[in-house]
MDAnalysis code that builds the backbone (N, CA, C; Angstrom):
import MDAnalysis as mda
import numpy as np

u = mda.Universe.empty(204, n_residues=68, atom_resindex=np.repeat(np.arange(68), 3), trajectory=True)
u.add_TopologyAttr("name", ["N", "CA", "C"] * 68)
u.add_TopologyAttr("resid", np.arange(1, 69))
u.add_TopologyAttr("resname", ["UNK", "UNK", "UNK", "UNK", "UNK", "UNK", "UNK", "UNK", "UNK", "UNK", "UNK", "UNK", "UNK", "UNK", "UNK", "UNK", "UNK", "UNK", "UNK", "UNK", "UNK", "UNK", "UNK", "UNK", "UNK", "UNK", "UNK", "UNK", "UNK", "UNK", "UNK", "UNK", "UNK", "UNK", "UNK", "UNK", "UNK", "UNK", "UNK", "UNK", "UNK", "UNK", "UNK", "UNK", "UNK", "UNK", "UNK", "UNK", "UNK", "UNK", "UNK", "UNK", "UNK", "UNK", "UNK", "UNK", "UNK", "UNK", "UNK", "UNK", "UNK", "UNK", "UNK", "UNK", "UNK", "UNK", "UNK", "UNK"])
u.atoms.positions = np.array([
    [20.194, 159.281, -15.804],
    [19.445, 160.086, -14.849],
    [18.066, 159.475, -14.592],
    [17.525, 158.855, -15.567],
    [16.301, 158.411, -15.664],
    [16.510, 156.990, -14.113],
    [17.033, 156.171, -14.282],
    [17.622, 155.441, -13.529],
    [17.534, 155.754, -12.234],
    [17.657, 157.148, -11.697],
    [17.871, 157.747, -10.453],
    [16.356, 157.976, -9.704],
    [15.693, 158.695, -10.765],
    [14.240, 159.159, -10.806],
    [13.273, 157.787, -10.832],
    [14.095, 156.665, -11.149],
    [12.861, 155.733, -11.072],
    [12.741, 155.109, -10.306],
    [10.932, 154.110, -9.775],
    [10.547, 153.682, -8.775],
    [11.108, 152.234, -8.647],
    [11.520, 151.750, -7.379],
    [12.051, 150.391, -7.654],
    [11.190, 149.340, -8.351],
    [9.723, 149.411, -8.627],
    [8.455, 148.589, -10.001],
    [9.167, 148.944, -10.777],
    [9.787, 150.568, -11.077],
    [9.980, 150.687, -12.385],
    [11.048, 149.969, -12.877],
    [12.462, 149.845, -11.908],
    [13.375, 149.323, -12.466],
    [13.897, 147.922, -12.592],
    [12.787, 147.771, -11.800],
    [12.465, 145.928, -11.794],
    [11.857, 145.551, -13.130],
    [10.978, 146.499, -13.609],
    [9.800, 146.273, -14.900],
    [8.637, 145.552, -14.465],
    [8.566, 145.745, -13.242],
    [7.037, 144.996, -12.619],
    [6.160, 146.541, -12.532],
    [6.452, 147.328, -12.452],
    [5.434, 148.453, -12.440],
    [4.077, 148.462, -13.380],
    [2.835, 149.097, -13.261],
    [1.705, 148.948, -13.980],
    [1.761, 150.417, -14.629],
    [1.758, 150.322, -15.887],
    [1.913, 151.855, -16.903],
    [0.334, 152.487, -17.556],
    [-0.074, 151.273, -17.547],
    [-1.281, 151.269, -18.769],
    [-2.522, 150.914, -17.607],
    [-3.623, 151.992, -17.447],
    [-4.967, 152.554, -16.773],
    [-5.382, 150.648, -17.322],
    [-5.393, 150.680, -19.015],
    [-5.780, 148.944, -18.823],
    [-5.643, 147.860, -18.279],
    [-4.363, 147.877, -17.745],
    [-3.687, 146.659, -17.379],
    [-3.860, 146.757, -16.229],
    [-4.420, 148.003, -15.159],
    [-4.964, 147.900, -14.056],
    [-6.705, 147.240, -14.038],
    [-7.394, 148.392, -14.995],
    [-8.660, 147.914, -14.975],
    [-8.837, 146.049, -15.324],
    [-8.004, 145.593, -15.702],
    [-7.759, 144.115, -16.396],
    [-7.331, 143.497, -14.909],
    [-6.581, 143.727, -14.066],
    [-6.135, 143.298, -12.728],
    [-7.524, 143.365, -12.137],
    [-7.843, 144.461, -12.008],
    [-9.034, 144.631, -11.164],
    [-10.139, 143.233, -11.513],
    [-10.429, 143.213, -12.455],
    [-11.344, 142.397, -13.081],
    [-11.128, 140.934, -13.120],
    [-9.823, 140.590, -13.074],
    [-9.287, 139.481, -12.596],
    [-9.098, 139.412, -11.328],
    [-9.097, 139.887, -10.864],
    [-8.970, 139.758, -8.526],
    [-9.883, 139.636, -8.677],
    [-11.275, 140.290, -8.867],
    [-12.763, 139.734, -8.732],
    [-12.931, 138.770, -9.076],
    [-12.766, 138.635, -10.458],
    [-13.068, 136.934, -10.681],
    [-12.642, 135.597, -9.651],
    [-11.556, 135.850, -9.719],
    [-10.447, 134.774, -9.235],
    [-11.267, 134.759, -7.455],
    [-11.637, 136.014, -6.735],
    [-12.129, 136.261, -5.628],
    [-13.310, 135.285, -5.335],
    [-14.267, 135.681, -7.130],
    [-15.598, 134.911, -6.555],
    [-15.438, 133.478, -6.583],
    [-14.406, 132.966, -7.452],
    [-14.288, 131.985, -7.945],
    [-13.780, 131.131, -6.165],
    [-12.940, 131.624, -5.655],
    [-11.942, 131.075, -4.653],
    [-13.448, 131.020, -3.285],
    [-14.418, 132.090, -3.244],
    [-15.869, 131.411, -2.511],
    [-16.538, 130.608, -2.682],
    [-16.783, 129.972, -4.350],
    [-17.778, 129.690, -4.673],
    [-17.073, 127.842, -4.224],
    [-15.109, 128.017, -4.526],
    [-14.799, 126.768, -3.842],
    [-14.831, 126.743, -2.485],
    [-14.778, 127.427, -1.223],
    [-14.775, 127.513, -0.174],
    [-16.472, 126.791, -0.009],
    [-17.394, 127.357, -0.927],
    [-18.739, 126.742, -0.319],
    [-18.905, 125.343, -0.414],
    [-18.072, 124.862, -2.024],
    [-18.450, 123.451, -2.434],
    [-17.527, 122.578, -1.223],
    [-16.263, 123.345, -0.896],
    [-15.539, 122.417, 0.402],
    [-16.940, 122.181, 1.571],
    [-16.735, 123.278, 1.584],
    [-18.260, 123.003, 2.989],
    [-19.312, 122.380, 2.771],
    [-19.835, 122.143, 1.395],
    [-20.912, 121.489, 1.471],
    [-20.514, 119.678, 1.647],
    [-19.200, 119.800, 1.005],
    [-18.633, 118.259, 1.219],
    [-18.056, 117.568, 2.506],
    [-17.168, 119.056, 3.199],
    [-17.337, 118.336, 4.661],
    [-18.816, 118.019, 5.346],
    [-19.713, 118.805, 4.931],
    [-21.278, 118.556, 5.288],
    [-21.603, 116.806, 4.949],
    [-21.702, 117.021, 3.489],
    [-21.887, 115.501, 3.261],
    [-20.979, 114.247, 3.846],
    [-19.459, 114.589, 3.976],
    [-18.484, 113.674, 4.743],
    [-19.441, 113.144, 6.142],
    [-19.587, 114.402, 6.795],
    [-19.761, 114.128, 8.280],
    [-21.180, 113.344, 8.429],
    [-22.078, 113.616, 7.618],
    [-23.720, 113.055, 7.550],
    [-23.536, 111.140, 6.942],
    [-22.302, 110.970, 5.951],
    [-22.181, 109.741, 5.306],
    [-21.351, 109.120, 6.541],
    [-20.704, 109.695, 7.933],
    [-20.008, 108.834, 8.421],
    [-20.812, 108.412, 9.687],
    [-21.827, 109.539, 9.954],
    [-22.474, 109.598, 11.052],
    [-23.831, 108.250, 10.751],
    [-23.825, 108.191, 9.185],
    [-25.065, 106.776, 8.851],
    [-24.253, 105.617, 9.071],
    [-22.595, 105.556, 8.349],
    [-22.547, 104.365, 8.597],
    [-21.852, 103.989, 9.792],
    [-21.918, 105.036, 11.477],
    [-21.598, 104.696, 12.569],
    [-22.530, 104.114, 12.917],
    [-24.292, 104.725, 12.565],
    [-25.436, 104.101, 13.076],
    [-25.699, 102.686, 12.405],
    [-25.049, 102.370, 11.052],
    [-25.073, 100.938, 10.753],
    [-24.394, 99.898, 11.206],
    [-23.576, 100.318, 11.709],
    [-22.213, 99.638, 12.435],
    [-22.828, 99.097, 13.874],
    [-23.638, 100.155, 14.139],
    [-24.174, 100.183, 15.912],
    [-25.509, 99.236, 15.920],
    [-25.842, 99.052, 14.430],
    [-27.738, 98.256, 14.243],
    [-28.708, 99.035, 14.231],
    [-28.531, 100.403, 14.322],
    [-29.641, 101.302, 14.534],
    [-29.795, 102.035, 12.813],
    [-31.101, 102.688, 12.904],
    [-31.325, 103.190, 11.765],
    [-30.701, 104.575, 11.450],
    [-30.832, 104.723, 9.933],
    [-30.319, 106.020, 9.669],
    [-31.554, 106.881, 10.204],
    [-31.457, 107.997, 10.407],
    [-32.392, 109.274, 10.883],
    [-32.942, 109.728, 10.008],
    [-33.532, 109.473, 8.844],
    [-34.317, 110.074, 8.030],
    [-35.616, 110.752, 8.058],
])
């Protein structure tokens, strides 16, 4: 009967039982959240640097100076 009454999490065994194992999710999505910006910024700061290192050595290529 139990079987009948239960949620398809439950009868899979993926369901969350324990208030901890949520507060523990929670706390891990944040992390993992700030973590997944803090790489989104370092990408950007490197396409930054990509585009500034290709744009010097187009102007070396051309004889002209870097823009400093």
């Amino acid at each position: 009967q139990w079987v009948e009454l239960a949620t398809e999490e439950e009868k899979s065994g993926t369901a969350v039982d324990d208030i901890e194992d949520v507060d523990q999710l929670k706390q891990l999505n944040a992390l993992l959240t700030k973590q997944l910006a803090i790489s989104v910024q370092e990408q950007e700061k490197m396409q930054q640097m990509l585009a500034q290192l290709t744009m010097e050595v187009a102007s070396i290529k051309n004889g002209g100076k870097s823009n400093e």
